[in-house]
Each structure stands twice: as structure tokens, then as C-alpha cells.
N, C-alpha and C positions, 0 to 999 in steps of 0.2 A: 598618529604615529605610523599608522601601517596604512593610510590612504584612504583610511574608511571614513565618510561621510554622512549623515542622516540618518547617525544607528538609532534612535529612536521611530524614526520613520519606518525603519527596516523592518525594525520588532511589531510594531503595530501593522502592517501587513504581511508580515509572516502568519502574526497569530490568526490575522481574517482568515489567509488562505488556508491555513489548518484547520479552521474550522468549520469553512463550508466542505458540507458534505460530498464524500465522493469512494470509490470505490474500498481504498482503504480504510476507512471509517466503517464502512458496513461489516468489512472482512476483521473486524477488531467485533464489532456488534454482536455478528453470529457465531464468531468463537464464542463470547464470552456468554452469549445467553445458553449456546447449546454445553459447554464444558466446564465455566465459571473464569472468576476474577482472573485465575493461575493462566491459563490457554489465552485469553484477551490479550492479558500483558508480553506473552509469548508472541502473540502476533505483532500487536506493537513496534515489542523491540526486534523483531522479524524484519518488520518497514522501515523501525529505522536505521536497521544497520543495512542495505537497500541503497537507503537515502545514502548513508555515507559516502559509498561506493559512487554515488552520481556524483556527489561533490568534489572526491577526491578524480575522480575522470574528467570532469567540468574544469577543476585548479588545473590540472596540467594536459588538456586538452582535445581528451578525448572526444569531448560532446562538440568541439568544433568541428571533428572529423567525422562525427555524425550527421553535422547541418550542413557538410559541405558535399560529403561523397554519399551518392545513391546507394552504391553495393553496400556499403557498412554499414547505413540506416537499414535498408530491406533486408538484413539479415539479421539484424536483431531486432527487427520489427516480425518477423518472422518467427522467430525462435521464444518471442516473448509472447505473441498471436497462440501458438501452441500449446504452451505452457498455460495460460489461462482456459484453454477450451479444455485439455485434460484437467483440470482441477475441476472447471463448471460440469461438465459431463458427468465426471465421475460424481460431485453431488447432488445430479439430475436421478442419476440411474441407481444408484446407492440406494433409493425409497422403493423405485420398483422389485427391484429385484429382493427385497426383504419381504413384499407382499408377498410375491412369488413362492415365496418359501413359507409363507402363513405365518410369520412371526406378528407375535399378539404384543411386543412391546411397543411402545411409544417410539416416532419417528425422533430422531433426534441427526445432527447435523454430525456427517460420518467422526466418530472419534477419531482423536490422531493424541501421538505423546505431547508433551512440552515440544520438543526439538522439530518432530514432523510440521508444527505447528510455525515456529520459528522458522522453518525454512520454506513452508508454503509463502509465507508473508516476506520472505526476502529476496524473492527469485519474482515472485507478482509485481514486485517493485522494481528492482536491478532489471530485469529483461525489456522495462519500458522505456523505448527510447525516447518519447516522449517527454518523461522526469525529465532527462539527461538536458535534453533542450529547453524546458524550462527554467533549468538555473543556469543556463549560460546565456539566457535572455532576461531573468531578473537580478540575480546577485551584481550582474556588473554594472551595473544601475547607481550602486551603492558605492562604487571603488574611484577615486579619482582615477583619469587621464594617467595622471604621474606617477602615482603611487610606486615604489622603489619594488616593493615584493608585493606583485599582484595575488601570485598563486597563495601566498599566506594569507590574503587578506580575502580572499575567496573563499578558502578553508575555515576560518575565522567568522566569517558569516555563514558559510554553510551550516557549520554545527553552531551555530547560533538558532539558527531557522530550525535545526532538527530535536534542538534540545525544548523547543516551545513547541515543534508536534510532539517530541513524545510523553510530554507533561499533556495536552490535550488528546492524549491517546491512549495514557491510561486513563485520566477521568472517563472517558468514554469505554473502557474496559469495566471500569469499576461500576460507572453506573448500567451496564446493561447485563451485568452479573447479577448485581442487586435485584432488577426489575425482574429477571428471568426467576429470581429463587423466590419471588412472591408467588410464582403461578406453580399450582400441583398438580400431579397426578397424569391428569390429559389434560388438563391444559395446558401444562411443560410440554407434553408432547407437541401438541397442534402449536405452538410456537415452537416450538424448534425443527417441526417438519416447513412451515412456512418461510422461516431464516431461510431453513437449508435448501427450499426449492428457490424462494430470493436470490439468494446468494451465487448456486450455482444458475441459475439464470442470468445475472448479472454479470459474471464471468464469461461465460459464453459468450454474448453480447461484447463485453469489451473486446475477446480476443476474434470477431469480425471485423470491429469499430476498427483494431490494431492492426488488422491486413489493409482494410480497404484507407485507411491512414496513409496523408501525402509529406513526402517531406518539410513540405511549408505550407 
């Protein structure tokens, strides 16, 4: 009806691609082992409301004007490069600076509310121009030629794609909440100080990977 083709095909490589591992999976992980079930799901749906935003830019063509123009890729390849180095930093340096001050608690991965949470996870997503160009090189894979309303059928499989990560993104909330509340004491700690130096490592790392990133 809407042009769409091999939606069983679709679904079965969405769900692969969701669930090979990757940077937001981990950022769902170390929430939830350091905060629980509640902060996982907050990141989640942090990425995927993110995702949306690339969709609904990809449907009416913003992420074309990201593959095709320089300036508007390096600028929010830029903008997004930063954002992950203050987040990584700041959960690099968050551990020392609490040594510093002699605090005898368990490291844990810096708190934040639901929302701070929510929005670390939707800005980590949204600023990568990256996403943007990924669904404007797979979704249309799926759409005929002819298809009468491309952009709905875009839309239509995008939150198709995003509604099967965020079903494997709470499982993945939920089961790294679970695991984290088996471990006590200091051993919660020493896992959730290792999340959090992972994690802000990992951050880091991507937001150079996202400087030194080429349009194609």
C-alpha cells in the first residue's frame, strides 16, 4: 500500500542490527547496572526518541543534506564529537576527584535523575550524523522506486526499526539491572566504578572516532 517491500526482511535485520553491540547498548548497560531498571529504561527511551528525530529528518531530507553538503556534516559532526567528550570526561574524572576528597563510598557511575538521564541518551544519538546517514542508506532499501508517499513509508519503517530497538533495549536495561543487584557491597562498587570508567572511556573514544570521521 505505501510502497513497502520485504517487511519481513526489514524486521529480521533491524532486530540483528539492534543487537549487535554498540555504543548505545553499553550507555543503557552502565545506567542500569550503576542506577537500576528505572535510569536504563530512561536511557533507552533517551535513544530512542534520538532515533526518531533521524527518521523524521532522513523522511524529509535532512540526512540528504548531510551526505551531500560538507559544512552541515562537520558541524554536526562537531557538535556531536563534543558532546560525547564532555559526557566521557566528565565520567573519567568524576572517580578522581572523589578520591581527592577521601570519600570512603563505593565508586559508582556519576548519578543523574530520570530526565538528566533521558537526555544524556538522546543528544548521544541525535548529534550523530552518522545515525542520520545510516537510515538514509538502509530504510530506502525497503521502499519501491514508485511508491506514491515515500516520506510516510520511511516513517513507517523507521518506527518499525525503533520500536524492535527499544523492546531490545529494555531487555538489555532490565537484564543489566538484575545482574548489577546480585553483586554487594564492594563488589557493586568495583562494578560500577569499572562501567563508569568503560563507559566514559568509550565516549571519549567515539567523540575522536566522530572528529576524525569523513563524510563517506
Amino acid at each position: 500500500m505505501l510502497g513497502i517491500h520485504d517487511l519481513p526482511l526489514f524486521v529480521i535485520s533491524g532486530l540483528l542490527l539492534n543487537i549487535t553491540p554498540g555504543p548505545d547498548s553499553l550507555y543503557i548497560i552502565g545506567r542500569s547496572a550503576a542506577q537500576g531498571h528505572k535510569a536504563g529504561m530512561a536511557a533507552a527511551f533517551g535513544i530512542g526518541a534520538g532515533t526518531v528525530v533521524h527518521v523524521m529528518a532522513a523522511a524529509f531530507g535532512l540526512s540528504a543534506i548531510l551526505a551531500t553538503s560538507a559544512m552541515a556534516f562537520t558541524v554536526v559532526k562537531l557538535i556531536g564529537a563534543a558532546y560525547l567528550l564532555y559526557v566521557g570526561l566528565g565520567m573519567l574524572f568524576r572517580r578522581s576527584r572523589k578520591a581527592q576528597e577521601g570519600m570512603a563510598e563505593p565508586v559508582r557511575l556519576p548519578q543523574a535523575t530520570t530526565g538528566q538521564v533521558f537526555r544524556q541518551g538522546f543528544f548521544t544519538n541525535v548529534l550523530n550524523p552518522k545515525v542520520a546517514l545510516f537510515f538514509l542508506a538502509f530504510v530506502p532499501q525497503f521502499i519501491d522506486h514508485a511508491a506514491p508517499h515515500k516520506a510516510l513509508a520511511f516513517i513507517v519503517l523507521g518506527l518499525v526499526f525503533n520500536v524492535n530497538g527499544m523492546l531490545w533495549c529494555n531487555f538489555l536495561a532490565w537484564s543489566a539491572a538484575t545482574a548489577s543487584a546480585r553483586f554487594k557491597g564492594k563488589g557493586a562498587g568495583r562494578l560500577a566504578g569499572i562501567l563508569n570508567r568503560a563507559t566514559g572511556g568509550l565516549f571519549v573514544a567515539l567523540g575522536v572516532k566522530l572528529v576524525l570521521s569523513k563524510q563517506n
